[in-house]
C-alpha positions as CSV (number, residue, x, y, z in Angstrom):
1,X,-26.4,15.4,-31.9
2,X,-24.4,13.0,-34.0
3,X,-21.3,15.5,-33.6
4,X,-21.9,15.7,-29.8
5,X,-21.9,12.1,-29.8
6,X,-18.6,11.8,-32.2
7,X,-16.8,14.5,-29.7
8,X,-18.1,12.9,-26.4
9,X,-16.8,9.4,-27.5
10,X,-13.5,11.2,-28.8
11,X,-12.5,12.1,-25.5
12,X,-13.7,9.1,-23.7
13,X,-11.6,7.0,-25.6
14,X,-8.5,9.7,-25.3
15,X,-8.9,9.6,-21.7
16,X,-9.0,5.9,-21.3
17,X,-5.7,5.7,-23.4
18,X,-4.2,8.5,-21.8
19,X,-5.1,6.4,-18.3
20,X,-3.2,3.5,-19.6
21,X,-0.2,5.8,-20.8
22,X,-0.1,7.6,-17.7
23,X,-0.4,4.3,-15.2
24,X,2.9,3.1,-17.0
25,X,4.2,6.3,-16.4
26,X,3.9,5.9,-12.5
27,X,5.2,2.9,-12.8
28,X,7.8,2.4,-15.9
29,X,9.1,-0.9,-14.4
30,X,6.4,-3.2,-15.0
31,X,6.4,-6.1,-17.3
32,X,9.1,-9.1,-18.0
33,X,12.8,-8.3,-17.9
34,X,15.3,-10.3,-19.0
35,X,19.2,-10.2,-17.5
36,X,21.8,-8.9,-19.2
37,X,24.5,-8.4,-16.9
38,X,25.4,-8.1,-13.1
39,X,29.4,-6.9,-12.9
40,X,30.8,-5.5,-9.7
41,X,32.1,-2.0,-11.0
42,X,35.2,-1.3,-9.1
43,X,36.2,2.6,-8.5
44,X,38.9,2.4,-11.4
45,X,35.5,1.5,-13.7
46,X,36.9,-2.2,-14.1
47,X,34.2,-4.9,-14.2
48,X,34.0,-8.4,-12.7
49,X,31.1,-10.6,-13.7
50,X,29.4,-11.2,-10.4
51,X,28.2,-14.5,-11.7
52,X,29.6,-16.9,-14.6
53,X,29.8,-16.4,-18.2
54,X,26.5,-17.9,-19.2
55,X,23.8,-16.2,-16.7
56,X,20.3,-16.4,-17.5
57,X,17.6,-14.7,-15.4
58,X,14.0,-13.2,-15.4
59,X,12.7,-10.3,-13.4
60,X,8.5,-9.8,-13.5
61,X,7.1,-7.0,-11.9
62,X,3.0,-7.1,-12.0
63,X,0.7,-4.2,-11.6
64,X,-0.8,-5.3,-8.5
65,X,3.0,-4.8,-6.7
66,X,4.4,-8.4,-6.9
67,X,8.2,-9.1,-8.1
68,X,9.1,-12.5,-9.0
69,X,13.0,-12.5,-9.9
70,X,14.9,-15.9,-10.7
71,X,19.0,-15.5,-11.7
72,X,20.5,-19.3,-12.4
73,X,24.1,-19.9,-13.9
74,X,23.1,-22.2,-17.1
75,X,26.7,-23.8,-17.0
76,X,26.5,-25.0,-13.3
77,X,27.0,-28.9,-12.9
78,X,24.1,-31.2,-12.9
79,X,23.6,-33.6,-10.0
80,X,25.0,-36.7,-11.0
81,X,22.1,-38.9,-8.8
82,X,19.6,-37.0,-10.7
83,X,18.0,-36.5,-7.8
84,X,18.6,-33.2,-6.0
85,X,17.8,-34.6,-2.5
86,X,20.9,-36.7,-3.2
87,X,23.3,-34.2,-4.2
88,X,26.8,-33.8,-3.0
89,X,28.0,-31.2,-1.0
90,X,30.0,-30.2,-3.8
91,X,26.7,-30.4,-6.0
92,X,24.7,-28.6,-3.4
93,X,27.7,-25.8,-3.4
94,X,27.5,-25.1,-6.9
95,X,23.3,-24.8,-6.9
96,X,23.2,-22.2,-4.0
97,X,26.1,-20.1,-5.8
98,X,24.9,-20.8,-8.9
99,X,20.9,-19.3,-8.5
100,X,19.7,-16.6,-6.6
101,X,15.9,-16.4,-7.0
102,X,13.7,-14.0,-4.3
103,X,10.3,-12.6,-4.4
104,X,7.8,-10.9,-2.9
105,X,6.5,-6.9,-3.0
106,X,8.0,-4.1,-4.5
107,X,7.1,-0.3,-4.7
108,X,8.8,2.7,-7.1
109,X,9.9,6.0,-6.3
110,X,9.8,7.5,-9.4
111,X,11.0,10.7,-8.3
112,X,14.1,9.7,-6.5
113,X,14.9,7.1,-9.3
114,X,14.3,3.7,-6.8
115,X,13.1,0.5,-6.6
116,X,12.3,-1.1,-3.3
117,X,12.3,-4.4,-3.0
118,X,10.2,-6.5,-0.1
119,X,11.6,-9.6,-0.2
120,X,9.3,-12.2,1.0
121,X,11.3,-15.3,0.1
122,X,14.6,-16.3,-1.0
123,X,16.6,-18.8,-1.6
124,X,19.5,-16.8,0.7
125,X,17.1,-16.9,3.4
126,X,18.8,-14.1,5.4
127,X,17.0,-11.7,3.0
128,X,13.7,-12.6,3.8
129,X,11.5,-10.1,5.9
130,X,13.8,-7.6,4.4
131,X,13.7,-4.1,2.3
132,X,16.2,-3.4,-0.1
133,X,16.1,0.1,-1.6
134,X,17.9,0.2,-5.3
135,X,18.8,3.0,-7.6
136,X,17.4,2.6,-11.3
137,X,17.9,4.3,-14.2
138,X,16.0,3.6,-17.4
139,X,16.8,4.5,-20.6
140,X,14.4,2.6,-23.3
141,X,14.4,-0.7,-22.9
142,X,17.4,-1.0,-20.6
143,X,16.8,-1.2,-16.8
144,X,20.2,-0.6,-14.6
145,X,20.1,-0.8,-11.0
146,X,23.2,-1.1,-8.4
147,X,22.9,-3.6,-5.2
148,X,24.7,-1.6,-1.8
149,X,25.4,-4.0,0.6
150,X,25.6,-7.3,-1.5
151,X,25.4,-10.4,0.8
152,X,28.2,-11.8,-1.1
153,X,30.6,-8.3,0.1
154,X,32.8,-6.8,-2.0
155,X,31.7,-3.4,-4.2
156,X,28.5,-3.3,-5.0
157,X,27.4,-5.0,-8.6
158,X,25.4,-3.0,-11.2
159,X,22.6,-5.3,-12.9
160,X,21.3,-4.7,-15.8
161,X,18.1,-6.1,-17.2
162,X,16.2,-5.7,-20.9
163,X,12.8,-5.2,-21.3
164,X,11.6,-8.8,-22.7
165,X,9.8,-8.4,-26.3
């Protein structure tokens, strides 16, 4: 009987890991992401940074289907009222073009290699109410998805994000 009991528990517990293994597998996005890079690629492979030199970001994706992303410029001017309801248009400039944060719902295609994004706020507010489908890869810890159709126009940037540790 002990046996019975040793083997019975055995497999529970093998079965609840392989649960957890195989939830992560239908879903290898989520978790915390940090930015890396976002350069448009042009077609003879050169890059431009889409942003400045000193990006910072932070891209969450929950269980439950939830994004939170948040991309800031960390050398963009601060407001020199210290009060951002009394910034200058210049001031003002340099915050919208400086950030892009959005949220909202997301779903995975693991098959097709996608990420769809279902953006329920943002600070470019012609994105919200909208879907936008991305191609990933993922290779370790390294998340790489391209943007087609940037609002900003141009070629379309690659970003790439790191799995935060």
């Amino acid at each position: 009987m002990t046996r019975l009991l040793t083997i019975i528990f055995s497999l529970a517990a093998l079965t609840a890991f392989d649960g957890v293994a195989f939830g992560q597998q239908d879903n290898p996005v989520v978790g915390t992401w940090t930015i890396v890079s976002i350069d448009d690629v042009r077609p003879d492979g050169s890059k431009r940074a889409v942003f400045g030199s000193s990006l910072e970001g932070v891209l969450i994706f929950d269980a439950e289907g939830r994004y939170s992303l948040q991309l800031c410029e960390t050398d963009r001017p601060k407001f020199a009222a210290n009060d951002r309801n009394k910034g200058t248009p210049e001031e003002n400039q340099a915050a919208v073009k400086g950030c892009n944060p959005h949220w909202g719902r997301y779903s995975v295609d693991v098959t097709n290699k996608t990420i769809n994004f279902h953006i329920d706020h943002a600070l470019f507010k012609n994105w919200e109410g909208t879907e936008q489908k991305r191609s990933f890869k993922l290779v370790g810890d390294e998340l790489t998805y391209s943007i087609p159709n940037p609002s900003e126009g141009g070629v379309n940037p690659v970003v790439v994000w790191k799995r935060a540790k």
